[in-house]
N, C-alpha and C positions, 0 to 999 in steps of 0.2 A: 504494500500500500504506500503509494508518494503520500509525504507532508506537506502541510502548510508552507510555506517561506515567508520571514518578514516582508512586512512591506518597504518601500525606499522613506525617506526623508520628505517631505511636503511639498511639490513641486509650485515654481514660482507661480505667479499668477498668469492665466491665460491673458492674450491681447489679442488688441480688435485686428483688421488686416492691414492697418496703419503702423502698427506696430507698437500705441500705446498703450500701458496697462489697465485693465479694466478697473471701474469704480469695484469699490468692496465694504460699501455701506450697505442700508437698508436696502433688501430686494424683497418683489412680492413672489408669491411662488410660481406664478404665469412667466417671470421674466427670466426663470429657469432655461438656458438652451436643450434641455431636455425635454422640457416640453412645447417645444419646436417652436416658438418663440424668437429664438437667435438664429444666428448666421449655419451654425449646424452643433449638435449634439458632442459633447466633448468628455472621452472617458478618460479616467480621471489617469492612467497609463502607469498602476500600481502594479506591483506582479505576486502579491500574496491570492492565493488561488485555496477552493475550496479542497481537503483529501479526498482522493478517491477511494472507492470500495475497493475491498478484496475484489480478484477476477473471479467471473464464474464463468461455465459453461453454461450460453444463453442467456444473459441478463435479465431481469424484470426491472419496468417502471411504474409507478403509479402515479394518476394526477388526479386530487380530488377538490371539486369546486365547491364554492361558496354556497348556503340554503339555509344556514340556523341549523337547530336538529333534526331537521329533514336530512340536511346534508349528511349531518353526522350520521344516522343510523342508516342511510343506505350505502355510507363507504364502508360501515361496520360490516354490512353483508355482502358488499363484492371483496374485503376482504377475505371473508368466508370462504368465498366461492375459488379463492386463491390458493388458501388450504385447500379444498376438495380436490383439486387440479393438480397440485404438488407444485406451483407456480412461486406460492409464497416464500417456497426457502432459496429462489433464485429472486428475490428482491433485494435491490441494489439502489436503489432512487428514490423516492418518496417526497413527493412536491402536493401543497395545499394552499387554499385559501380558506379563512372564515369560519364555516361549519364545518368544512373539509378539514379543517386543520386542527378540531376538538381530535377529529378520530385519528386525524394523523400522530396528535402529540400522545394519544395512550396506547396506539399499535407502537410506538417510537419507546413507551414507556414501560410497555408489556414487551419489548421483543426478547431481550435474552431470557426471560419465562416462557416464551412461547418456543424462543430453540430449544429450549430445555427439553422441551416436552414434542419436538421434534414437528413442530407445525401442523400439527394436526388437525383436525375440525372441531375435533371435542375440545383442544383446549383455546382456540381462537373463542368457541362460545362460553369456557369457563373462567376464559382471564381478560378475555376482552366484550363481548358483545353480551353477556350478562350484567356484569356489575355498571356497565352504560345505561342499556336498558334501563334496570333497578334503578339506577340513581333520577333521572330523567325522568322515569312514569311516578315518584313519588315525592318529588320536590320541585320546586320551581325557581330558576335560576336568576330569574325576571324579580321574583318575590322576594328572592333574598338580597340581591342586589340592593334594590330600593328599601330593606327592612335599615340598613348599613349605610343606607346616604350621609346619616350623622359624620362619617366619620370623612367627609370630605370638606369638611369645616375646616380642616388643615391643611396640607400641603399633599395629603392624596386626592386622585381625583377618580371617577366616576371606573374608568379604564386599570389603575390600579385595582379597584376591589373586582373587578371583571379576572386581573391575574389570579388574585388572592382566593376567589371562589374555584375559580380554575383545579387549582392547587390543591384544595379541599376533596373536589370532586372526582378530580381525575389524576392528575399530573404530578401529585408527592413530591410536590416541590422538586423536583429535577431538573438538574443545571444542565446546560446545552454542554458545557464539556465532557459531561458525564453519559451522551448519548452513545449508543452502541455505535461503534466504527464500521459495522459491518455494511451500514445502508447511510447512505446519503441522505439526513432528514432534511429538509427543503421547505419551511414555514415563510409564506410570502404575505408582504405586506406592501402598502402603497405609500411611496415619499409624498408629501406634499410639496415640500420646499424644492424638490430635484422633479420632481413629473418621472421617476423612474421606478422601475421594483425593486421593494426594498427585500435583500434575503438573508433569514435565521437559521444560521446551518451549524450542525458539531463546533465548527471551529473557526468557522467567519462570521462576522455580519455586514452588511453596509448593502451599499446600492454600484454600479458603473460608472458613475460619476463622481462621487465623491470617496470611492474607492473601498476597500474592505479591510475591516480588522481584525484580529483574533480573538475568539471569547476566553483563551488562559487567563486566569486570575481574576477574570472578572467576574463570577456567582452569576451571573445574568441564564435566571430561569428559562425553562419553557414556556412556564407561564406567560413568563413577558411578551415571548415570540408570538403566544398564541392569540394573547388579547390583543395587542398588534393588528393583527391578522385578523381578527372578527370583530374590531373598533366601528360599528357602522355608523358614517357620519348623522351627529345632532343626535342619537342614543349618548356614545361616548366620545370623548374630546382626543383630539392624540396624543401617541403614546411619545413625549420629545425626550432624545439622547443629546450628552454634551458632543459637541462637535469634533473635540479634541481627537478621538480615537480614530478617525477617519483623515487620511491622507492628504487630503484634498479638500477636505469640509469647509465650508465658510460661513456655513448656519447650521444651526441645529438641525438634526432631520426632526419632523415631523412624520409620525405613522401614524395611519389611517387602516380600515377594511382591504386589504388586497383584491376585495371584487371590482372596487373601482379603478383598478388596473388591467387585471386580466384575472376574472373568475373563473377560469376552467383550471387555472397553476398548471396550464402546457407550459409558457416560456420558459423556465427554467429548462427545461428536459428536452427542447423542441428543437435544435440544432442539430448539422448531420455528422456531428459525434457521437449522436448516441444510436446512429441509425441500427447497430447492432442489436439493441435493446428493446427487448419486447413490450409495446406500452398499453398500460391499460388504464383507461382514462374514462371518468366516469362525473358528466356533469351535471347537478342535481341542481341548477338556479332556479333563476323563477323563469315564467312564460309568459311572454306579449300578448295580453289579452285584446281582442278585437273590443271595438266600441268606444262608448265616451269612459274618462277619468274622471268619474265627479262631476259636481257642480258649481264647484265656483271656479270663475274662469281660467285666473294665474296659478291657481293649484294645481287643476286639472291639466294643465298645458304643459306646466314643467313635469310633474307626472308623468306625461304620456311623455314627454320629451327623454326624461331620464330612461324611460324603458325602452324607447328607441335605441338610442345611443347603449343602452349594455345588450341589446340585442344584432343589433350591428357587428359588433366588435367581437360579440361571443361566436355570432357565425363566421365572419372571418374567418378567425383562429381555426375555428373547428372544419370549414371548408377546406382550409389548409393540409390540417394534419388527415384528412379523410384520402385529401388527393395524395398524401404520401401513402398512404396502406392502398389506392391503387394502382401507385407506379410499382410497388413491389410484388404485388399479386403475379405481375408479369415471369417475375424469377422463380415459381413456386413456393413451396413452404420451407425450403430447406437450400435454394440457391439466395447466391450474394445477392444483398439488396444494393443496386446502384446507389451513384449519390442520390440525394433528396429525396431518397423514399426513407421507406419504416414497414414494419409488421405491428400489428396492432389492435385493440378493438375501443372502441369509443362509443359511449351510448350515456343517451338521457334518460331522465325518469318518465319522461313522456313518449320514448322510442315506442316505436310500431313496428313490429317485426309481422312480415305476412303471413298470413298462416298457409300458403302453399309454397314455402321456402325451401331450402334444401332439406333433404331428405334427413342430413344429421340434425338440424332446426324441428324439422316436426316431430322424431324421433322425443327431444327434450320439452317441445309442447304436450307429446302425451305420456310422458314422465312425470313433466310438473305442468300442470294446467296453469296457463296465466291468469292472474290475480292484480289485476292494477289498481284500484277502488280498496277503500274502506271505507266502510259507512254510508254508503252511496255518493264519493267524492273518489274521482281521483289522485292518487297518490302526489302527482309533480301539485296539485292546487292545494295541499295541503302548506298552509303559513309558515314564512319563514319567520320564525320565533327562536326565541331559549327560552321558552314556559314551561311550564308541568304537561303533556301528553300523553295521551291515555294508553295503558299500556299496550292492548290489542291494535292502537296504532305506530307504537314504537316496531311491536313484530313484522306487522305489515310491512314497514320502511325497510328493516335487515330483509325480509322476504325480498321485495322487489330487486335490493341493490344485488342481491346473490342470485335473483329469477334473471335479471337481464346482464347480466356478465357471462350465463353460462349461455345463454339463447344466443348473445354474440358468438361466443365460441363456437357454436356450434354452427353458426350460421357462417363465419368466415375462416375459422381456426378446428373445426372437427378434429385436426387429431390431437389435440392437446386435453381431450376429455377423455375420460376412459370408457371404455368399446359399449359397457351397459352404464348408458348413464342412467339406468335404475336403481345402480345399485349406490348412489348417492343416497345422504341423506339430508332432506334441505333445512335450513333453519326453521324453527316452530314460529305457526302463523297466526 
């Protein structure tokens, strides 16, 4: 496994093409050249670099987007469906935003329990997708937050006690140096001050622009990474670091939600370095509803406007990495992926998989009948919240996110499931 390497010494200040040096007063965070504002985008040309995983034979990736505990319990159950597969002990990568990134910090926090017990399905739902469950169908995260507001009469804010419940619930206070080396954890968050993605990993943080630091000696939890990360703006305020630690900084960063960067947590992962790596990406946001937003007019318009704009960007992305898993189709399953492809499966809570699909597709519809609805709702329209959910709908969510991982599989990847997918046995619904 390569290390880390210091970074260099703080490089001068950039200049205009005149050749004088930039102001380095007050800036808003629009006048970021990051956020395509300036003349072009300027990385900050640091060379301390994230470690890599151990090599394996086949790599695995995962990317889980933002949704509140929607998110979270249906990564809990394509997790699942990782074990069933034997996929999960070639995971190497692990990229999140939001509610993506609850399940990512206690799969990150269960893993050497879960190698322990050799990744199995039973103990994925006995160290991980149980005690989530439980905690989530019998508390409310929302309730307890706001029981606590008192104590932001001080110098905590809103975002801090969002760590601190964290911590409580899931995450046992665990320090990002302390995460297993085995897998690249990947907790993304969004700069306000740079317009870049900000990333929490084992042993870096920062952003491209103002460059990355090492988390040695610093205690800086999970927690932090993850409230970070699920900060949804005017809920909680951002999460701001001293500048110092960052190469290049010349404002504090600002963290914010990582959905309002890129809610699916592909970019990390999405370069043709990883083209080797097998991704499975799994986006649980919300969905562009047709019709009016309301009724009062300026609500209603930015509203619709904000849903635009993350459904835009979300297709993008996702158009993107679709057209790499169909340049590689062309190699087979088992030849070189040129450049700019990938092998991989990608699906929403909303996917629609046909019901006269391939033959290994239908095979796993009449294994496990699809179930998308509870309670006469479907599953993607279900609120993205951190409230108390009722139990038989936290099942439902692991059902779906473990129903349509293997339905991808099977529809694009058949042989990576095993010949009787009956004799699985799938999360309880």
């Amino acid at each position: 496994m390569t290390t880390s390497r210091q970074a260099p010494a703080p490089s001068a200040p950039a200049t205009d093409p005149a050749g004088a040096a930039q102001a380095t007063g007050p800036q808003w965070a629009v006048d970021s050249p990051a956020a395509g504002t300036g003349l072009a985008a300027r990385p900050c040309g640091d060379t301390l670099r994230p470690a890599e995983p151990p090599a394996t034979a086949h790599p695995v990736a995962l990317a889980l987007s933002g949704g509140g505990f929607r998110a979270t319990l249906a990564a809990l159950g394509f997790v699942r469906l990782l074990a069933d597969t034997g996929l999960l002990s070639r995971l190497r990568y692990s990229s999140s935003v939001s509610g993506g990134s609850v399940a990512n910090g206690c799969l990150a926090t269960a893993w050497p329990e879960l190698r322990q017990e050799n990744f199995t399905a039973r103990a994925v739902d006995e160290l991980l997708v149980a005690p989530v469950v439980d905690r989530v169908s019998s508390r409310s995260l929302k309730h307890a937050l706001v029981s606590s507001l008192w104590r932001t009469l001080g110098p905590s804010t809103r975002t801090d006690l969002l760590a601190g419940s964290l911590d409580e619930w899931f995450l046992r206070e665990t320090e990002l140096e302390r995460l297993d080396p085995e897998v690249r954890w990947i907790v993304n968050a969004a700069n306000l001050t740079t317009g870049a993605r900000f990333t929490f990993e084992r042993d870096v943080y920062g952003d491209y622009t103002i460059g990355l630091a090492p988390t040695a000696g610093t205690r800086l939890r999970l927690s932090r990474a993850v409230s970070a990360s699920a900060a949804v703006p005017g809920a909680f305020p951002p999460v701001v670091l001293e500048p110092a630690p960052f190469p290049c900084a010349t404002h504090p960063p600002a963290l914010l939600d990582g959905g309002t960067y890129d809610n699916t947590g592909l970019e990390a992962i999405d370069s043709d370095r990883y083209r080797h790596t097998f991704l499975c990406a799994l986006n649980a946001g919300g969905l562009l509803r047709p019709g009016v937003y309301g009724r009062v007019p300026v609500v209603r318009d930015l509203a619709r406007a904000n849903s635009l704009l993350y459904r835009q960007s979300t297709t993008l992305r996702t158009r993107a990495v679709v057209e790499r898993f169909e340049r590689a189709r062309a190699a087979g399953p088992d030849g070189e992926p040129p450049h700019g492809a990938r092998r991989g499966i990608l699906v929403q809570l909303s996917t629609d998989f046909p019901a006269d699909g391939a033959a290994a597709l239908r095979r796993w519809r009449t294994a496990f009948p699809e179930n998308p609805a509870h309670d006469g709702r479907h599953l993607a329209l279900v609120p993205t919240v951190f409230d108390r959910l009722d139990p038989g709908l936290c099942r439902a969510l692991v059902h779906r996110g473990w129903w349509l991982g293997g339905a991808a599989l099977a529809a694009y990847h058949p042989e990576l499931l095993p010949d009787d997918v009956s004799s699985l046995r799938p999360p309880q619904r």
